[in-house]
DOFI-402468 format. One line per field, with one value per residue (C-alpha): residue in one letter; x, y, z. Coordinates in Angstrom, 1 decimal. Layout:
! DOFI-402468
residu (A_...)
X (X_...)
Y (Y_...)
Z (Z_...)
END
This chain:
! DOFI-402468
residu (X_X_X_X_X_X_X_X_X_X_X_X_X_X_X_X_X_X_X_X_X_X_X_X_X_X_X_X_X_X_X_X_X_X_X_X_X_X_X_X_X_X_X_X_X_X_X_X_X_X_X_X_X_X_X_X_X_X_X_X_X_X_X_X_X_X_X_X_X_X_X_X_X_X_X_X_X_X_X_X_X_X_X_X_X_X_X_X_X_X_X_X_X_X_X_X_X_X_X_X_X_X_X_X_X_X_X_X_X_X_X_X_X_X_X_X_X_X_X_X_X_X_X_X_X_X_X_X_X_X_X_X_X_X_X_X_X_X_X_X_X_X_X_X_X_X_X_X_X_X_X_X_X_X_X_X_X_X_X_X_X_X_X_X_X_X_X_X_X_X_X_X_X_X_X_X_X_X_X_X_X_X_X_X_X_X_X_X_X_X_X_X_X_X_X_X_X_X_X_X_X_X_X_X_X_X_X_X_X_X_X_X_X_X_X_X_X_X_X_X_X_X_X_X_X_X_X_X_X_X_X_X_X_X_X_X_X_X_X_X_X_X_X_X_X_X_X_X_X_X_X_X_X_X_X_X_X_X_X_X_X_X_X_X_X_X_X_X_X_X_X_X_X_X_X_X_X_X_X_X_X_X_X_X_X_X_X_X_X_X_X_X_X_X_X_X_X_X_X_X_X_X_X_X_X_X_X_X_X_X_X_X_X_X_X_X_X_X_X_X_X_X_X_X_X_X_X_X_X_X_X_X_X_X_X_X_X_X_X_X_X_X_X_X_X_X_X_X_X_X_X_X_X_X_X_X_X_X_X_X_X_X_X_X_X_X_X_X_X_X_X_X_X_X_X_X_X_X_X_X_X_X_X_X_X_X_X_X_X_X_X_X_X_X_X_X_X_X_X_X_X_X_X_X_X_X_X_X_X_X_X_X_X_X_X_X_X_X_X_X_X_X_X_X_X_X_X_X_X_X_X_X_X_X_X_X_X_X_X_X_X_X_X_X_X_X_X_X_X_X_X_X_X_X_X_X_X_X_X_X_X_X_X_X_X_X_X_X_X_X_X_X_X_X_X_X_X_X_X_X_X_X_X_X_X_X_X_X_X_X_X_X_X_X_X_X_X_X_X_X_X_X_X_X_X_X_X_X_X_X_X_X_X_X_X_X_X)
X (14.2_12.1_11.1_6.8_5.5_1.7_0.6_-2.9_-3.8_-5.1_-7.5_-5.6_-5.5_-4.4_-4.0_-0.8_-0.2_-0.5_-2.4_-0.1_-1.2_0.8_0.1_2.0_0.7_1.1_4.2_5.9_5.8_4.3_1.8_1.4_-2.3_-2.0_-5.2_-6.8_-3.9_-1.5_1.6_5.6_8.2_8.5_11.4_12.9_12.4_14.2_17.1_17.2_19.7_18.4_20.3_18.2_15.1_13.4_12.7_8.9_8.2_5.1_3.7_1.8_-1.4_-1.6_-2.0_-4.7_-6.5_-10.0_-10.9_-14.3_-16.5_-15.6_-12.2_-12.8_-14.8_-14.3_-17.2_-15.9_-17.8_-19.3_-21.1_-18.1_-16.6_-13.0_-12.3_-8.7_-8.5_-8.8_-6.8_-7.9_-11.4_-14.9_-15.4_-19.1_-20.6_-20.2_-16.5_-16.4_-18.1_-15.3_-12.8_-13.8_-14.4_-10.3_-9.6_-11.0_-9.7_-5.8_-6.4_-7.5_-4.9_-2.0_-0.9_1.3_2.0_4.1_2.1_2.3_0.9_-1.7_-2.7_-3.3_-5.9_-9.0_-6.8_-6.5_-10.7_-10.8_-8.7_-10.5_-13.8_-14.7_-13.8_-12.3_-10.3_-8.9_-7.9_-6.5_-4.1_-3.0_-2.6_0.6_2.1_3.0_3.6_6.1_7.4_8.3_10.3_12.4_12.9_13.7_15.3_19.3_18.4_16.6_17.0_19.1_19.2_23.2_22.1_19.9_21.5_23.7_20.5_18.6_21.1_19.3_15.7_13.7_11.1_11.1_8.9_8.1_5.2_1.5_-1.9_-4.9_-6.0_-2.6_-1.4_2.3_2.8_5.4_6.9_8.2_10.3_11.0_13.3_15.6_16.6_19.9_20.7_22.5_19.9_17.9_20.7_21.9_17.4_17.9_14.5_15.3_17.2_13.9_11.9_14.2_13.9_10.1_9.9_12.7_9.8_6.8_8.6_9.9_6.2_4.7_7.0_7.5_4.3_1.4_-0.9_-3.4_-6.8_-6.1_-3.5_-3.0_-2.5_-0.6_-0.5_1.8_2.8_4.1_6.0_6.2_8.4_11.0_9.9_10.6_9.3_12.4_12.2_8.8_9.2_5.8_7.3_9.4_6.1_4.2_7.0_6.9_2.5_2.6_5.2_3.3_-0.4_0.1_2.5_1.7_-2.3_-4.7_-1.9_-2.2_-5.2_-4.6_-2.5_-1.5_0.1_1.1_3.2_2.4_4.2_2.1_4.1_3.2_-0.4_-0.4_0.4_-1.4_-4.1_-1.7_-0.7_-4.0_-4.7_-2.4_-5.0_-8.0_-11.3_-10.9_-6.8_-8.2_-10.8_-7.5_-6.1_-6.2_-5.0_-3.7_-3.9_-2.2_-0.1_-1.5_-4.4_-2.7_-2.8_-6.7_-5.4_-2.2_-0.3_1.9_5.1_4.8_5.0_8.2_7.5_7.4_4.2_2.7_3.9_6.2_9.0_12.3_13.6_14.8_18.8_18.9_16.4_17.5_16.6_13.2_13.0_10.1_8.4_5.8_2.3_-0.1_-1.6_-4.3_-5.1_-3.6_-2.5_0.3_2.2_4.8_5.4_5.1_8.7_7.1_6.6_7.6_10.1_10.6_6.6_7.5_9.2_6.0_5.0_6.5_8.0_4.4_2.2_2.2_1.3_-2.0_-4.2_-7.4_-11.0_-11.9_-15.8_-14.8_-13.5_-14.7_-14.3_-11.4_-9.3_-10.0_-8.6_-5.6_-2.4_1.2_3.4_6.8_8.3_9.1_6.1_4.8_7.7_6.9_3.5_3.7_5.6_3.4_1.1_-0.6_-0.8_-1.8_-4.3_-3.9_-1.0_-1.1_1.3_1.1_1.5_4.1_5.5_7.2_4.6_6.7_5.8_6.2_5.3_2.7_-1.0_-3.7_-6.5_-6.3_-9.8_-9.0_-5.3_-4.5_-6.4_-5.1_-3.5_-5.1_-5.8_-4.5_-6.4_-5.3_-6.3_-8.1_-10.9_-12.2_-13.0_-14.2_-15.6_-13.3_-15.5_-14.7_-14.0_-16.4_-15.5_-11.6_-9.0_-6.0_-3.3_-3.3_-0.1_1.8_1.0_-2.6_-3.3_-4.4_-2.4_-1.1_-1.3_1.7_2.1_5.6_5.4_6.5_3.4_0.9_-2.8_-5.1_-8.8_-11.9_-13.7_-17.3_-19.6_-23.1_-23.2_-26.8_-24.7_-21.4_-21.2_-22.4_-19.4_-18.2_-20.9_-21.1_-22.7_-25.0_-22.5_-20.8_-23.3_-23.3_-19.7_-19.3_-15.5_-12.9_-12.2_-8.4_-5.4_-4.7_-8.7_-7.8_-4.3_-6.6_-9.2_-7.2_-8.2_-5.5_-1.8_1.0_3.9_6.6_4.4_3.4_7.3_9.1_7.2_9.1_11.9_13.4_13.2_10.2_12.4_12.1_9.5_11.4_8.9)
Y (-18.7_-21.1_-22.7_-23.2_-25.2_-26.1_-28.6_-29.0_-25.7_-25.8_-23.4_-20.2_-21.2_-19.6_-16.5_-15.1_-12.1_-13.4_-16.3_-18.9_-22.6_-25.4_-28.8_-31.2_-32.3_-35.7_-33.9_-33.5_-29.4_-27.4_-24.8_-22.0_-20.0_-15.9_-14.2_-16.5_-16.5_-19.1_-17.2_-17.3_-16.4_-11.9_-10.7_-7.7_-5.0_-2.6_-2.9_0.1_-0.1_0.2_3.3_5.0_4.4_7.4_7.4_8.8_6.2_4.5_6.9_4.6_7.0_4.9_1.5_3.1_4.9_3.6_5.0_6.2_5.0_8.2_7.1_3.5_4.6_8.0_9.8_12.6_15.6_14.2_11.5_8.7_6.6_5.1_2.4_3.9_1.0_-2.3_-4.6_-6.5_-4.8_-6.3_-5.8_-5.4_-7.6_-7.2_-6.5_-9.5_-11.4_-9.3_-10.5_-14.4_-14.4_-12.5_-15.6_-18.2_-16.9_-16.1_-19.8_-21.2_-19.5_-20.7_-17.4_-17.0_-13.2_-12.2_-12.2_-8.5_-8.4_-10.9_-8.3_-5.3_-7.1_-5.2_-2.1_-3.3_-4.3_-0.9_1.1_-0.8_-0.2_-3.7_-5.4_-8.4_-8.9_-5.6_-5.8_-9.3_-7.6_-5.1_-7.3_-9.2_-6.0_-5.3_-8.8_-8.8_-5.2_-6.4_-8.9_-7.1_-4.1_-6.1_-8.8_-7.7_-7.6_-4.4_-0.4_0.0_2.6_3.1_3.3_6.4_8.1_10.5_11.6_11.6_14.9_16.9_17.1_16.2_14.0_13.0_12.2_15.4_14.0_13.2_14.6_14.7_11.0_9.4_9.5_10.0_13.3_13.1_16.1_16.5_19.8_19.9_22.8_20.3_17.9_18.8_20.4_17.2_15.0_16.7_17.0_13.4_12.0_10.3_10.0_6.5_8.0_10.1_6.9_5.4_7.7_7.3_3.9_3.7_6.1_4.5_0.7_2.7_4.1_0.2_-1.3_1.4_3.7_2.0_0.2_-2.0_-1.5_1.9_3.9_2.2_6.0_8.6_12.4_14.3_17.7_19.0_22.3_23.7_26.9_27.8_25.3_26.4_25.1_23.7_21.7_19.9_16.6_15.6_12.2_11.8_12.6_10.1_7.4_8.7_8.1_5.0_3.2_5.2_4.8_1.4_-0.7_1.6_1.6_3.2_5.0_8.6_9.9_14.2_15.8_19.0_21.1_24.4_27.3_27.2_29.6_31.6_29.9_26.2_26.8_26.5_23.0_22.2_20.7_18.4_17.0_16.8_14.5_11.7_11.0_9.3_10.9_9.9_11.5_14.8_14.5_14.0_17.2_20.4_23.6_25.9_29.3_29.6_27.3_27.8_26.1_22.8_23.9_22.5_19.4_19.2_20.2_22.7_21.1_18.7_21.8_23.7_27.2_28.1_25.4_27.4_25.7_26.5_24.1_25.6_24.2_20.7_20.6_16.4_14.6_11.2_9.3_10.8_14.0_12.7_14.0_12.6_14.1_15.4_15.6_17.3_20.1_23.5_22.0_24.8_22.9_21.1_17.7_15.6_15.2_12.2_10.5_7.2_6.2_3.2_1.9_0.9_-2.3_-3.6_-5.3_-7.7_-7.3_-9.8_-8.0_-4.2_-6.5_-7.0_-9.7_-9.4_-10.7_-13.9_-14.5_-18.1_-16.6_-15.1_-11.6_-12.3_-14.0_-11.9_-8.4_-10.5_-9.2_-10.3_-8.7_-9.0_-10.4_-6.8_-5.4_-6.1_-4.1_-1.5_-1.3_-1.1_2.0_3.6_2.9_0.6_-3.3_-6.1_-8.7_-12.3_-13.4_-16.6_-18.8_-19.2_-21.7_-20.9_-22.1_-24.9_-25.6_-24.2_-21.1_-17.5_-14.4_-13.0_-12.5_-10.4_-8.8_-5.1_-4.7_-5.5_-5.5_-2.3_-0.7_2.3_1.9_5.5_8.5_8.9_9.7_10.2_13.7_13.1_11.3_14.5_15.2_11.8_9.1_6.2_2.9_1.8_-2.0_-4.8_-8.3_-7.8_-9.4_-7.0_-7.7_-6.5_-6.1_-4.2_-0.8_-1.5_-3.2_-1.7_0.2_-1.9_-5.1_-7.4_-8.1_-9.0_-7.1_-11.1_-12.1_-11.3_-12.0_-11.9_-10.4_-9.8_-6.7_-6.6_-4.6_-5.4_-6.6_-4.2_-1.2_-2.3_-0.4_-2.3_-3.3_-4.9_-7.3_-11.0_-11.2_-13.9_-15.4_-15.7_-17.2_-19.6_-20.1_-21.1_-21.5_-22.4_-26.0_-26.1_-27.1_-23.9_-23.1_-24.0_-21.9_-18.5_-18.9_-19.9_-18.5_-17.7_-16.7_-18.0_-14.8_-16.7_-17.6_-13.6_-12.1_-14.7_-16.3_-16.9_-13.7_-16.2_-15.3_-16.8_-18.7_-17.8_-15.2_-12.6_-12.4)
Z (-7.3_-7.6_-11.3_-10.8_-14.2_-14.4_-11.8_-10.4_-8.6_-5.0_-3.5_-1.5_2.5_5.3_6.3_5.5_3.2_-0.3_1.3_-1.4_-1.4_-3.0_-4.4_-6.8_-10.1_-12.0_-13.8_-10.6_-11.2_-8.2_-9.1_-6.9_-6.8_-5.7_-5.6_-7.9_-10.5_-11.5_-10.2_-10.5_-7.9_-8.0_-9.5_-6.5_-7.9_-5.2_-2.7_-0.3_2.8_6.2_6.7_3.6_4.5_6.0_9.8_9.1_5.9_7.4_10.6_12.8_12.1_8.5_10.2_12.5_9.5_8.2_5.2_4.9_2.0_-1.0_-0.1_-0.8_-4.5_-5.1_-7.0_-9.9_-10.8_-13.6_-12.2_-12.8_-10.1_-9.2_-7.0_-5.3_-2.5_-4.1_-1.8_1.8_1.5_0.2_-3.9_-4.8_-6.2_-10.6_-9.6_-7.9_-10.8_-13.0_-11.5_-11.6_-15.2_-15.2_-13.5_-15.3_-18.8_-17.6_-15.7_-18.9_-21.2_-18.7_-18.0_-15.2_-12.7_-10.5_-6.8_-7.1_-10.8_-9.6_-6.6_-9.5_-11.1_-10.3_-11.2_-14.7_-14.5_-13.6_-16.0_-18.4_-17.1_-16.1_-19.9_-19.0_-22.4_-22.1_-18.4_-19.0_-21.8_-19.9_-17.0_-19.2_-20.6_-17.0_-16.3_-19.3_-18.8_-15.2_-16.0_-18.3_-16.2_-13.3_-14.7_-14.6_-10.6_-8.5_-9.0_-5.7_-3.8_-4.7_-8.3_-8.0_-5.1_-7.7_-9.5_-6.2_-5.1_-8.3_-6.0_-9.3_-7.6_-4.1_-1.2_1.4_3.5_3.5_2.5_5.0_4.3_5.2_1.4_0.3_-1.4_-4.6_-5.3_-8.9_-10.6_-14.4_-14.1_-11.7_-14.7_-16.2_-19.4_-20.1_-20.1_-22.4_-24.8_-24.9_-24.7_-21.4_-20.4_-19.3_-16.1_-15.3_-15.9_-13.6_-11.0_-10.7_-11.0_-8.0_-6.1_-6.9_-5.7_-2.8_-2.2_-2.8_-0.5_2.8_2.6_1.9_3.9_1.9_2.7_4.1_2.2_-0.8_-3.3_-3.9_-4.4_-6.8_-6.5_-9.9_-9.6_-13.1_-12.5_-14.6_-17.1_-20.8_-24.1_-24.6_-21.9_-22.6_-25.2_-25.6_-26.8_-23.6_-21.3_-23.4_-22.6_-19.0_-19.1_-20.4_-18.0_-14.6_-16.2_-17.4_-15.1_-12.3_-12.5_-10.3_-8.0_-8.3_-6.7_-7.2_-9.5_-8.2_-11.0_-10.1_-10.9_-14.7_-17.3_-19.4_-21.7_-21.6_-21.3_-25.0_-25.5_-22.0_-24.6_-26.3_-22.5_-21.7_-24.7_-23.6_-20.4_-20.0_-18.7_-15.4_-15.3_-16.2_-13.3_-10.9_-11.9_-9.6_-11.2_-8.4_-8.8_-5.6_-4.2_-0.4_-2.1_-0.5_2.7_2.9_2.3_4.1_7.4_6.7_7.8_4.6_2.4_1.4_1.9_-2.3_-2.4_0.7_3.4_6.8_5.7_4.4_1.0_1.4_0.0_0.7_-1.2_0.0_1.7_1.2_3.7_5.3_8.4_11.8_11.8_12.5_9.3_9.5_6.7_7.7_10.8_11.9_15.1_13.3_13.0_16.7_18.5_20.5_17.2_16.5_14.1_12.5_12.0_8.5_9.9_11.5_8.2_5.8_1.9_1.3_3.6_2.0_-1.2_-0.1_-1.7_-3.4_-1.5_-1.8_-1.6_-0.3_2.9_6.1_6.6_9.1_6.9_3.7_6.1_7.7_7.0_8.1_10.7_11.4_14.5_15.2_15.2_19.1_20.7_17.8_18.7_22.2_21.8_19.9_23.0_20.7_21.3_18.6_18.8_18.8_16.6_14.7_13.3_9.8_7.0_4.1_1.0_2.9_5.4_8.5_10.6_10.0_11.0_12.9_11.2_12.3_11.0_9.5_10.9_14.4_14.8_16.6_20.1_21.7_25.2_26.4_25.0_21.4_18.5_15.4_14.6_11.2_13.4_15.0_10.6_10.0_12.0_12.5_13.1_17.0_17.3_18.2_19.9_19.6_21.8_23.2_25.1_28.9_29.9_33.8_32.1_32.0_35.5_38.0_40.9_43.6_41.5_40.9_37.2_34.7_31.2_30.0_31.5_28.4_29.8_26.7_27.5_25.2_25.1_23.3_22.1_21.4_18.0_17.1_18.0_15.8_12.8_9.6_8.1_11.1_11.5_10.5_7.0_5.8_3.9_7.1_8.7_6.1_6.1_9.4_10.7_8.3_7.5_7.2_9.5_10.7_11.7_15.3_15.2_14.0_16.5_20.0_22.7_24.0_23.1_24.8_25.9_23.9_20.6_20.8_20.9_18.5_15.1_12.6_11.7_8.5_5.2_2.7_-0.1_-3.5_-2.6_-0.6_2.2)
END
């Protein structure tokens, strides 16, 4: 790793996931700026082999996705409000003004994140409901709880895998709106771990989940939460420690802020209802808005296919035995959706981004739009794409820590564009935005008959749409306008023209130092 001491910050360029910048001080140090933050090399936090990452993690339907805007701020019943997607997209403007003055203080105090830490920031603004002092606080309890979780090394996969086989919590598919759906049974934990207090192996377990979810089955800017399906059958009294779930709250709540968007409790004994008010006052206001009651568990079905359910929480899918690697299934995901999951599907999506690219980064009012929604790809993720029948838009070569070339970047906004006829079923519920001045690649499958083309030979065209009929959010702004094109080295890379075939299949494909991109 590399040892960062305070140096003179530079403004974030470029366009690459955490968008890091570097410059060199009088003392020598080098001071690297993440999302506004004075920031420190990550500590890993998980190591999961190849072979135990599920198939299905990342279905290419949550790259396409475009969440509409109660999905972006959620409104609760009693006239509150949650941001849920807080990375890649546009902050309005007093969160935008929150998050500067978060800045300048932690800049001012010398306080140093993780890049990942740095990216939660307008979590902790709101969790604390936009006080700065407050967000700023619990901003370092994660940083320092972080770093000494993670700092004998990463939970790995090999580490868990025993207490994995008990099917306590584990991942079984995906709600409606693309998120991950957690499933978690008390009556699973042993005997033995009540009797000796080892709450720290539960803890464990759902930490290993939510780094698993954070690095394979998000998307930021489109599926950046998490549903969690708590099945509360055969739960005794004697099995509920209300000290052990208040450990359990405060490591998820705090150091894992803003990630849950439903609870789902069902299956309730008669029982535990009694002390369901002594649970209830460990969470805040806005927890006890997330939490759905079911009376029945087919209640679900409304909100997901039925192949994502086991058959006792109302679905068509027989009980999983083999929780790991996470049982995880293709779409469709559509709610009550009956035809099981797609056998055309396919697998592997999860390896079109980067370790630094699901991290997301935080918008920078500085910025265009374009570079503010860019996210990195891996050199994998053309020949990944294109068999999804999907292509990419132009790549760019990208500036890292060293200076040198990486991986591909493109914008999350215009990245993707269907080769034919496949729509992601949730846009026949909710209008998807259709794309305006985006370059694709044209390639022998899309030429016409009769034609002599090569696959190598990648031709890149422009297809428009008149800017009037684009929707809003897609537009230039003023800002913009007043912008005009970036200023830095890499302006002319971003906006080439054209792509040459052998820049668009090989970028990069080393490893970011010190950074683990």
């Amino acid at each position: 790793s590399r040892i960062l001491a305070p140096g003179r910050a530079t403004p974030l360029i470029g366009r690459a996931g955490w968008q890091m910048a570097l410059d060199t001080g009088s003392s020598g140090h080098e001071c690297v700026i993440v999302n506004g933050f004075q920031c420190i090399p990550e500590l890993e936090a998980i190591s999961c082999a190849d072979s135990n990452v599920a198939p299905f993690s990342l279905p290419i339907e949550a790259l396409e996705f475009t969440p509409p805007p109660d999905l972006v701020v959620s409104p609760f019943e009693n006239g509150d409000k949650e941001r849920r997607i807080h990375c890649n997209v546009e902050l309005q403007a007093y969160e935008q003004e929150k998050l500067a003055m978060m800045q300048r203080e932690a800049n001012a105090q010398g306080l140093k994140f993780y890049p990942s830490v740095s990216a939660m920031a307008t979590r902790f603004l709101n969790s604390a409901r936009m006080d700065v002092k407050k967000a700023l606080k619990s901003m370092q309890a994660t940083q320092e709880w972080r770093k000494n979780y993670f700092r004998g090394g990463p939970i790995t996969d090999s580490s868990v895998f025993e207490d994995m086989k008990h099917g306590i919590v584990y991942f079984t598919g995906r709600d409606r709106d693309l998120r991950p759906a957690m499933v978690v049974r008390g009556r699973r934990i042993p005997y033995q771990w009540y009797r000796e207090k080892r709450v720290d192996r539960l803890i464990r377990l759902l930490v290993f989940c939510m780094e698993y979810m954070l690095r394979y089955l998000v998307v930021p800017g489109r599926v950046e939460n998490l549903c969690v399906i708590v099945d509360m059958k055969g739960v005794g009294l004697s099995q509920v420690s209300v000290s052990a779930l208040n450990e359990i709250h405060r490591v998820m709540t705090h150091h894992f802020s803003g990630r849950v968007y439903r609870f789902y409790v069902a299956n309730v004994p008669h029982a535990l209802s009694m002390i369901a008010g002594m649970v209830k006052s460990l969470l805040t206001d806005r927890q006890k808005q997330k939490i759905v009651m079911l009376r029945d568990t087919k209640e679900l079905r409304e909100n997901f296919a039925l192949h994502h359910l086991e058959e006792d929480l109302g679905g068509t899918r027989p009980a999983i035995k083999r929780f790991f690697p996470f049982p995880l299934l293709a779409g469709p995901f559509e709610g009550g959706c009956d035809t099981g999951p797609d056998a055309a599907a396919v697998a592997g999506v999860h390896r079109v981004l980067t370790a630094t690219s699901v991290v997301g980064h935080l918008w920078d009012p500085s910025k265009s739009r374009k570079d503010n929604v860019a996210m990195e790809y891996s050199p994998q993720a053309k020949d990944i794409l294109e068999r999804c029948r999907l292509v990419p838009c132009s790549p760019t070569s990208t500036p890292t820590v060293e200076g040198a070339a990486t991986n591909n970047s493109f914008s999350t906004e215009d990245e993707l564009k269907p080769q034919g006829d496949q729509r992601h079923g949730d846009e026949q519920r909710r209008d998807v935005p259709a794309r305006c001045e985006l370059p694709r690649y044209k390639t022998e499958a899309s030429t016409e008959e009769g034609t002599s083309s090569s696959a190598d030979q990648v031709e890149l065209e422009r297809e428009s749409t008149p800017l009037e009929d684009a929707p809003a959010h897609l537009r230039s702004t003023e800002l913009d306008r007043a912008l005009g094109p970036p200023e830095d080295a890499w302006a002319s890379v971003c906006r080439s023209p054209r792509v040459e075939a052998a820049e668009v299949e090989v970028v990069g494909g080393g490893r970011r130092r010190g950074w683990g991109g």
